[in-house]
KEDREN-848251 format. One line per field, with one value per residue: residue number from 1; residue in one letter; x, y, z of N, C-alpha, C, CB in turn. Coordinates in steps of 0.001 Angstrom, whole numbers, plus 500000, padded with zeros to 6 digits. Glycine has a CB too. Example, Ala and Ser with C-alpha at 12.3 -4.5 7.8 and 13.67 -1.06 7.14 Angstrom:
REM KEDREN-848251
i 1, 2
aa A, S
n_c1 513190, 512850
n_c2 494310, 497750
n_c3 507800, 507080
ca_c1 512300, 513670
ca_c2 495500, 498940
ca_c3 507800, 507140
c_c1 513200, 512900
c_c2 496700, 500030
c_c3 507800, 507870
cb_c1 511308, 514084
cb_c2 495527, 499402
cb_c3 509046, 505725
***
This chain:
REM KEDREN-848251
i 1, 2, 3, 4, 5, 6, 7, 8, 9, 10, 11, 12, 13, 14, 15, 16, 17, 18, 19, 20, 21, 22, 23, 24, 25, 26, 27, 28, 29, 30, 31, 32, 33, 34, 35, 36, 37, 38, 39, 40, 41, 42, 43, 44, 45, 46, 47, 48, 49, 50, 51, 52, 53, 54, 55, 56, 57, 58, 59, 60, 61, 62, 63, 64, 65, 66, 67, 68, 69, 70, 71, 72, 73, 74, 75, 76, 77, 78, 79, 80, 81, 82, 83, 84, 85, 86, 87, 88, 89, 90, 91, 92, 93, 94, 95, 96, 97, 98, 99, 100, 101, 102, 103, 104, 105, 106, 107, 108, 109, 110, 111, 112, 113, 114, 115, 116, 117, 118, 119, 120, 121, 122, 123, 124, 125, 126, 127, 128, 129, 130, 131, 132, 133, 134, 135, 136, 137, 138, 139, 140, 141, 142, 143, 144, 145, 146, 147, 148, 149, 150, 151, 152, 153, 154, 155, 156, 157, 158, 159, 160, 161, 162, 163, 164, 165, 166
aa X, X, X, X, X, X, X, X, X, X, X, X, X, X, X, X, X, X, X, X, X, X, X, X, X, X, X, X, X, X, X, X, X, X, X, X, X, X, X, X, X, X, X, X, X, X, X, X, X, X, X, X, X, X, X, X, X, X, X, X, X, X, X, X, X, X, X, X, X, X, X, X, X, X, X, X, X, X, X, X, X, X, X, X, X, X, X, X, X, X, X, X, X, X, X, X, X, X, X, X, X, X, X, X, X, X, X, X, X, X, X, X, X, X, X, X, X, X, X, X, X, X, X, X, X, X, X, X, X, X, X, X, X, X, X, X, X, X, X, X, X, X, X, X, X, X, X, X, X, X, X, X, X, X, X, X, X, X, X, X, X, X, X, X, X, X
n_c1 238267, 238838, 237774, 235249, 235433, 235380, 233002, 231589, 232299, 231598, 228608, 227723, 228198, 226232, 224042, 224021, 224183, 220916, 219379, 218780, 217232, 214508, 214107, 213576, 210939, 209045, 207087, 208823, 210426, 210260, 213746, 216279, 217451, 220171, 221518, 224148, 224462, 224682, 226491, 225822, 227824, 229499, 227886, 228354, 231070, 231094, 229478, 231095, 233673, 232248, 231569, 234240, 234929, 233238, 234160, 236969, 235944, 234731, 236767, 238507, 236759, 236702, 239556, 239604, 237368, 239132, 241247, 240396, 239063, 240882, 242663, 241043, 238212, 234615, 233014, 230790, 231353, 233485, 232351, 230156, 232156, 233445, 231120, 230201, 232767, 232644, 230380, 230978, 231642, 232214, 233918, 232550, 229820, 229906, 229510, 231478, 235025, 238407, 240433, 238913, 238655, 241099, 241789, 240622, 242147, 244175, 243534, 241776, 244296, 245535, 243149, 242677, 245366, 244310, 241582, 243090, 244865, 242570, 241005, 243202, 243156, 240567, 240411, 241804, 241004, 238711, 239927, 241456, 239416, 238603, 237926, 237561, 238204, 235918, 234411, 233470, 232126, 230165, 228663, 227378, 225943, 224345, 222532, 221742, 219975, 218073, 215488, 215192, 217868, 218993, 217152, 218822, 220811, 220539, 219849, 222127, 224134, 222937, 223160, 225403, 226298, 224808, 227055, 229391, 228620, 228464
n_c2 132970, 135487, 137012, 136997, 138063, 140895, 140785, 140693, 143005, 144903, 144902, 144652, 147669, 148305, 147642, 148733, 151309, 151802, 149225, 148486, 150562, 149820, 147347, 146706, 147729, 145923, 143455, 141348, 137319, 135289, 135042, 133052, 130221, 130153, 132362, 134831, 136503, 140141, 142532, 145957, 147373, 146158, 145752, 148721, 149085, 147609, 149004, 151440, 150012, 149847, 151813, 152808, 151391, 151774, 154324, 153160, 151946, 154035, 155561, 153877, 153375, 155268, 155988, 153477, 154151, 156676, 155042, 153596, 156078, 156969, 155454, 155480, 154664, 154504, 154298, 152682, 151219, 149915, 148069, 146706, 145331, 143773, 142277, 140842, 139325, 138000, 136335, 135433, 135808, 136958, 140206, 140882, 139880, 141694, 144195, 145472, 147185, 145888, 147140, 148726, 146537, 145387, 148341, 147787, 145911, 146170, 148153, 146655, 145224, 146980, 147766, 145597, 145705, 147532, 146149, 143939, 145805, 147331, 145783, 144472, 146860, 147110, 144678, 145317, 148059, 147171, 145111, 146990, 148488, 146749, 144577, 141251, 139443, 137374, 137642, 140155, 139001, 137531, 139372, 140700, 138403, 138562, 140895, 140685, 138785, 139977, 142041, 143712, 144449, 145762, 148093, 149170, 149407, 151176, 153422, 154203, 154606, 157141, 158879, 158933, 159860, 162082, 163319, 163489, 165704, 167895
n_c3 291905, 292053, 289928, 290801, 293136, 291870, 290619, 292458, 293773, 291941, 291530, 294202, 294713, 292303, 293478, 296025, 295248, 293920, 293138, 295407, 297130, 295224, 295286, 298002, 298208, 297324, 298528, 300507, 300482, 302968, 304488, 303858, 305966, 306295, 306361, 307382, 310051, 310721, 312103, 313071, 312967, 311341, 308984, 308265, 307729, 305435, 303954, 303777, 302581, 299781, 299104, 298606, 296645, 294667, 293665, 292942, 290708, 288826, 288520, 287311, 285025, 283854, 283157, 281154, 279306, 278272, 276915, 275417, 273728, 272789, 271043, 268989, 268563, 269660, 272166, 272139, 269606, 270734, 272767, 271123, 269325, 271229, 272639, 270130, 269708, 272105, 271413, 268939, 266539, 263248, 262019, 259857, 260293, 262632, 261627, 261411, 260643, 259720, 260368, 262848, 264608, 265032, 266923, 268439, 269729, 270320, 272065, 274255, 275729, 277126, 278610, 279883, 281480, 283577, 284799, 285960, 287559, 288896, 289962, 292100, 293585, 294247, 296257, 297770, 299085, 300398, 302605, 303474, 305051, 306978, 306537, 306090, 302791, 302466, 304446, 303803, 301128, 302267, 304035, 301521, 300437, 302422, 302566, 300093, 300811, 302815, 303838, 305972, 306521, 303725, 304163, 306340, 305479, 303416, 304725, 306224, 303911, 302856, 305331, 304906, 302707, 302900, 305015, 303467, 301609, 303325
ca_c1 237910, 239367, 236780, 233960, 235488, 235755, 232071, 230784, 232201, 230548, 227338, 227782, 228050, 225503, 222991, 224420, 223070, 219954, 218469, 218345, 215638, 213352, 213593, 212726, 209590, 208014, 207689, 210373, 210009, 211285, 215092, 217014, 217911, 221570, 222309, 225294, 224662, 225752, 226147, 225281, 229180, 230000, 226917, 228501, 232085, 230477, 228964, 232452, 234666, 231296, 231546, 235578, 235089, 232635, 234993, 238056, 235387, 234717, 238338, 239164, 236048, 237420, 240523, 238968, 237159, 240136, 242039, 239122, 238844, 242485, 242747, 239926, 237071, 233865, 232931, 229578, 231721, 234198, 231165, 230015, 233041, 233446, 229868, 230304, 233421, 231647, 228751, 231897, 231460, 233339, 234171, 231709, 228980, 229543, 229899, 232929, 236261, 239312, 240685, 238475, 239011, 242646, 241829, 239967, 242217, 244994, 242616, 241631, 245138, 245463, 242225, 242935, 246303, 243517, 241530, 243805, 245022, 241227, 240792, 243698, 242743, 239174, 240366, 242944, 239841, 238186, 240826, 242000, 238735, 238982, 237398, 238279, 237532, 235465, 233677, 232678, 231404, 228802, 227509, 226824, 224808, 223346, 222046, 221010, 218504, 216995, 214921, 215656, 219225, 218989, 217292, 219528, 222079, 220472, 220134, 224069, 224271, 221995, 224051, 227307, 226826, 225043, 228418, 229960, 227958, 228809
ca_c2 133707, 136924, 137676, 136832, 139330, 141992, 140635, 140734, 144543, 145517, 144207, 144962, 149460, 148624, 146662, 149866, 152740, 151442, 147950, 148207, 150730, 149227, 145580, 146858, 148452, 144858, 142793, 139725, 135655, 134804, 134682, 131666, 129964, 130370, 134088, 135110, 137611, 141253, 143442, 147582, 148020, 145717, 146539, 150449, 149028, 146999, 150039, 152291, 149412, 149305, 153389, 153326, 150369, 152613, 155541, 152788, 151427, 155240, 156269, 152724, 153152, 156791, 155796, 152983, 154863, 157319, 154198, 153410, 157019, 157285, 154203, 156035, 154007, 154883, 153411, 151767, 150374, 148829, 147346, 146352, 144015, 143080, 141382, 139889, 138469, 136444, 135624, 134099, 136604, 137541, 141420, 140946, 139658, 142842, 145803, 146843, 146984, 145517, 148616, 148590, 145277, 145683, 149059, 147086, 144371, 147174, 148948, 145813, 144826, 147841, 147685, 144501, 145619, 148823, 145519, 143541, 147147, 147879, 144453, 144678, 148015, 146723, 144204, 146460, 149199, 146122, 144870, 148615, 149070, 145873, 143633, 140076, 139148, 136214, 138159, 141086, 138580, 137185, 140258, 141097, 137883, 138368, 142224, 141161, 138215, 140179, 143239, 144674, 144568, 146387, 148829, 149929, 149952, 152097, 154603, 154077, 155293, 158325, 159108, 158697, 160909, 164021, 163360, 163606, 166929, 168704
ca_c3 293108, 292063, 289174, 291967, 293960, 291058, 290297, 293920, 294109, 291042, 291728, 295442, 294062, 291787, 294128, 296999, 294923, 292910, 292981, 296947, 297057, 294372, 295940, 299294, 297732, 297290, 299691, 300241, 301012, 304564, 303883, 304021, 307479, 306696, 305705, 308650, 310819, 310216, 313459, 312271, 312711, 309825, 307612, 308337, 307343, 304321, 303709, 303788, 301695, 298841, 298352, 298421, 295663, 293685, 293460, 292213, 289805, 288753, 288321, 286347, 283849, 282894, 282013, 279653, 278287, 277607, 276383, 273733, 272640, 272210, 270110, 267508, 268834, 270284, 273222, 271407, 268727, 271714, 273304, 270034, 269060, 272721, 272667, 268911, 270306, 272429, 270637, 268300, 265449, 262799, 261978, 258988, 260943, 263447, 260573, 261773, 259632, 260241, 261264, 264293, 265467, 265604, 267685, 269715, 270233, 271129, 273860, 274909, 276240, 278162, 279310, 280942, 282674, 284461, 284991, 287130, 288531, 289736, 291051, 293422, 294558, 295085, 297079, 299339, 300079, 300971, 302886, 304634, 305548, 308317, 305993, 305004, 301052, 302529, 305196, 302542, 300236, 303143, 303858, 300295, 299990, 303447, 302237, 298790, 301105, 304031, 303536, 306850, 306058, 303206, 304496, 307539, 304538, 302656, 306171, 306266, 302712, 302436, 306430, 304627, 301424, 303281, 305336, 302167, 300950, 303922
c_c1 238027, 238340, 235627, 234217, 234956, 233867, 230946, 230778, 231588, 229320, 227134, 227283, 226588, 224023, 222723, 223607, 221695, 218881, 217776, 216961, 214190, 213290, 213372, 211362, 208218, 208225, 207990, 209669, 210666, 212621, 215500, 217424, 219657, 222092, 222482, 224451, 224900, 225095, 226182, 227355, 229972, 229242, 227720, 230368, 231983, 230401, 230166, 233516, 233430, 231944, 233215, 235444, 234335, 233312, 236312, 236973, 235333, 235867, 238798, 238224, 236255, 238374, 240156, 238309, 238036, 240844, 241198, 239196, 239865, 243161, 242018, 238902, 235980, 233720, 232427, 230612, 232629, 233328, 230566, 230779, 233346, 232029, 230149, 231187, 233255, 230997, 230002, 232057, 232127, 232986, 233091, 230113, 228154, 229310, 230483, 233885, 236955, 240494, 240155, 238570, 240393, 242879, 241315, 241147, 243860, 244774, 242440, 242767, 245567, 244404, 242139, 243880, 245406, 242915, 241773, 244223, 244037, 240859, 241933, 243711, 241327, 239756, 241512, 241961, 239433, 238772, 241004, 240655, 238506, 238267, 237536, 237409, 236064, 233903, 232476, 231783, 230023, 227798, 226732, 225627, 223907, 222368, 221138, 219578, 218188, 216947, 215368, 216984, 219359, 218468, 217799, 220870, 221890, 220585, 221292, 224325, 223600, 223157, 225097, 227500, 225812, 226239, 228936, 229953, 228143, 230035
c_c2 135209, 137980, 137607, 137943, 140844, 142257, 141117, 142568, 145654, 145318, 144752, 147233, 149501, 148589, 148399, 151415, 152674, 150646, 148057, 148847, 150064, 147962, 145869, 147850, 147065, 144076, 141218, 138850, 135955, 134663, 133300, 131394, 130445, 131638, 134095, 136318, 138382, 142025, 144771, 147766, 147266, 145873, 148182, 149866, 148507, 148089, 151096, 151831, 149433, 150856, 152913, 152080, 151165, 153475, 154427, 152556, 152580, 155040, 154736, 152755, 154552, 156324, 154817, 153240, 156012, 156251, 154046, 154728, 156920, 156353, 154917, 155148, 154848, 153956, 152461, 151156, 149305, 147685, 146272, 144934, 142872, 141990, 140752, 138900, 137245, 135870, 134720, 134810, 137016, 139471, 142040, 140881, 141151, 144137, 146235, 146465, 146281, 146351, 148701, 147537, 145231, 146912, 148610, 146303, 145133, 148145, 148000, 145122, 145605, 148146, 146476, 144391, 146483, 147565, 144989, 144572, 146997, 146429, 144192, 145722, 147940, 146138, 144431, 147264, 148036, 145816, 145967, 148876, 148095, 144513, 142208, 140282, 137905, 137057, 139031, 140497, 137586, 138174, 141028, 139908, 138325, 139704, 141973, 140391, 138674, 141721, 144393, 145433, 145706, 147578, 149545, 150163, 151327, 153212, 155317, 154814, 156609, 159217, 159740, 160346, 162186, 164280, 164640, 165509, 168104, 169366
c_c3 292870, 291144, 290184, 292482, 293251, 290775, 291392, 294136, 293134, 291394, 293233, 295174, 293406, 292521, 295627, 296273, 293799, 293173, 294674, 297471, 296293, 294805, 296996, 299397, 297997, 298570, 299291, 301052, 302658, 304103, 304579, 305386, 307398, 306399, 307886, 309118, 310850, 311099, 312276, 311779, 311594, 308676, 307717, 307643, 305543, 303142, 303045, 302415, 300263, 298245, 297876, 296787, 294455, 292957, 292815, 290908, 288934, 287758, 287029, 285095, 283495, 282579, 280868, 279028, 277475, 276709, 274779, 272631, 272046, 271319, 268698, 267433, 269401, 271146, 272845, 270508, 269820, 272000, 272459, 269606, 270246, 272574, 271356, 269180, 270761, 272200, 269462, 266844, 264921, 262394, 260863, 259534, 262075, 262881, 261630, 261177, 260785, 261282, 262526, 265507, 266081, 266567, 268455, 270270, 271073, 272603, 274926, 275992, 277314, 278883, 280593, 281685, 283708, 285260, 286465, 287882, 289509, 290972, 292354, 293994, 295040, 296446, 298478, 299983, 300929, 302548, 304392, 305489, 307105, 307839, 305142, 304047, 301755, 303312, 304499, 302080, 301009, 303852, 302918, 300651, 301318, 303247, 300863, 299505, 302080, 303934, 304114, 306800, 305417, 303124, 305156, 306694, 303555, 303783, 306485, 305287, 302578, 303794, 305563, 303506, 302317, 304314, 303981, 301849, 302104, 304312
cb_c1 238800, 240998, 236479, 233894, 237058, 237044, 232155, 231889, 233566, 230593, 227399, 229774, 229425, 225763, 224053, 226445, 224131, 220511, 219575, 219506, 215620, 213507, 214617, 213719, 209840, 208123, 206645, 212536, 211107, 210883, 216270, 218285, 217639, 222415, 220469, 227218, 224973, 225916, 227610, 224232, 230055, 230260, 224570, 228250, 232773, 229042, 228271, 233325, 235386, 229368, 231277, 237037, 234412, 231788, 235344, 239075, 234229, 234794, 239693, 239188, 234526, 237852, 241796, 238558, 236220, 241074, 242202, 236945, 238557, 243508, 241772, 240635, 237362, 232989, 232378, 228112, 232525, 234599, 230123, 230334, 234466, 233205, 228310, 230736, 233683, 231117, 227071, 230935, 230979, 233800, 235673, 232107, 229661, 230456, 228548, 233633, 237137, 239665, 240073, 237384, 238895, 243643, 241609, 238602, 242346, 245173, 240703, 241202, 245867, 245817, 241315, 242976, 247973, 242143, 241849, 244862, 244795, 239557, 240899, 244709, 242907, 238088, 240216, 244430, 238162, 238433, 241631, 242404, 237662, 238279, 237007, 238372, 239324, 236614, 234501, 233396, 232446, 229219, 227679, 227924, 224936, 224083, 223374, 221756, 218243, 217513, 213750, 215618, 219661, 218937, 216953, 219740, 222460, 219275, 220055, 224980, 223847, 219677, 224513, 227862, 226175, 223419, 229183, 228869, 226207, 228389
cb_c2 133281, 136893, 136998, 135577, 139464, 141518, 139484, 139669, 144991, 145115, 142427, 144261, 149958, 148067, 144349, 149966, 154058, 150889, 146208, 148812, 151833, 149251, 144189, 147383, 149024, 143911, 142923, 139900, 133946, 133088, 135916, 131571, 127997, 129445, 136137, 135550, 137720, 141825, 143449, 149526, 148029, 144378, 146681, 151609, 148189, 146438, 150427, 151929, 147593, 148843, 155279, 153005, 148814, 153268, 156678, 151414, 150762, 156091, 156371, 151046, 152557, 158310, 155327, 152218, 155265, 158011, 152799, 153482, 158329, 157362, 152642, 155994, 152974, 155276, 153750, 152654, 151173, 149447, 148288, 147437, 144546, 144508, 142166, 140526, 138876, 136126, 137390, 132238, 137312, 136471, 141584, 139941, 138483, 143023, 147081, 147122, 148490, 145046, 149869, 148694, 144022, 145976, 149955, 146021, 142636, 148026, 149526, 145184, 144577, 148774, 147636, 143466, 146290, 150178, 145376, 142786, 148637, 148187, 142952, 144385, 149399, 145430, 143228, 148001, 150137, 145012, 144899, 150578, 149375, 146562, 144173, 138347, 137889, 134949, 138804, 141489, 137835, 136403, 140897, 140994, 136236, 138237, 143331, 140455, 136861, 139557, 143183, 144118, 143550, 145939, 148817, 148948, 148688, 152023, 153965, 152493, 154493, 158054, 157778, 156459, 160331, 164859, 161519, 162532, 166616, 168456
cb_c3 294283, 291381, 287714, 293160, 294369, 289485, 289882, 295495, 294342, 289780, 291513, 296122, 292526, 290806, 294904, 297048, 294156, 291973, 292549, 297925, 296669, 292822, 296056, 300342, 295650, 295980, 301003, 301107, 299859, 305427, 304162, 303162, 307991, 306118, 304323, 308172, 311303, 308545, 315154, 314105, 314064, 309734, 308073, 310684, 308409, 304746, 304971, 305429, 302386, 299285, 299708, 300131, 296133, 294156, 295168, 292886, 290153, 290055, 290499, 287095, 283926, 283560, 282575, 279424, 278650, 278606, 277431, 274342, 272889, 273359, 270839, 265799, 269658, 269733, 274241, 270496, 267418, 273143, 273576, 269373, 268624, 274221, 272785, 267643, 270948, 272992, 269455, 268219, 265467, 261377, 261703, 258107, 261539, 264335, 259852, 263384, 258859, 259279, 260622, 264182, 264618, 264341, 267498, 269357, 268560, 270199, 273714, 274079, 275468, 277841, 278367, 280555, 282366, 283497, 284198, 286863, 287798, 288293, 290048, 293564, 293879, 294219, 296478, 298693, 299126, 299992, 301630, 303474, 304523, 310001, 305631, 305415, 299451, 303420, 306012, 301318, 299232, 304245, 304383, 298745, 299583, 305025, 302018, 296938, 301244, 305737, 303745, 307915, 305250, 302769, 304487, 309175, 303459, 301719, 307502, 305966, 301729, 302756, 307334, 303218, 299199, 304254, 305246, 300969, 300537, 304496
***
């Protein structure tokens, strides 16, 4: 549940400043009979807990990337062993020394206490803002399936940051 969440609020930032305009360019199916309901004042809270989740996401991918440099990695080489990893690969396979793997595998551990950090400060903005975890994660899907939606979010968003800029 907890990576969903971490997954939902990534995806949720990314879907919030990007994908949302360019999919409400084309035009969408009829959405599904069951997408919930979302009054303006919880798309506008949605809206509030997505940015404050952006800005932890932010602040948690600078320090890993400080963690990486400060190891004597590049980011690309992190990334690098990280994906070979999974693909199942050995250090030969990836051209990268042994030396790097073991800086990896040292970043990597502190990367994953920031991790669990970021993920319970996702899910506190979340949270502070008046928002159950459950609730959040039904107006994500209900925004990614209905057009209209997503546009009165994006309205909210553009609102929010010349807020912001002023």
């Amino acid at each position: 549940m907890k990576y969903f969440v971490m997954t939902a609020c990534m995806a949720a930032v990314i879907f919030l400043f990007g994908a949302a305009s360019v999919q409400a360019q084309f035009e969408q199916p009829a959405p599904p009979q069951d997408i919930p309901e979302v009054t303006d004042e919880e798309l506008k809270t949605f809206v509030d807990a997505s940015m404050k989740a952006q800005q932890i996401q932010t602040e948690a991918q600078m320090e890993m990337i400080a963690i990486v440099e400060d190891e004597g990695l590049e980011v690309e080489t992190y990334n690098k062993i990280l994906q070979g990893l999974q693909m199942g690969q050995s250090a030969d396979e990836m051209e990268v020394s042994e030396s790097e793997v073991e800086k990896f595998e040292v970043a990597s551990t502190q990367i994953g206490e920031i991790e669990q950090s970021m993920e319970s400060h996702l899910i506190a903005a979340i949270e502070d803002q008046g928002l159950e975890l459950e609730r959040f994660q039904e107006i994500f899907m209900a925004v990614q399936s209905d057009a209209g939606l997503q546009q009165k979010m994006q309205q909210m968003i553009m609102e929010a940051q010349m807020q912001e800029q002023q």
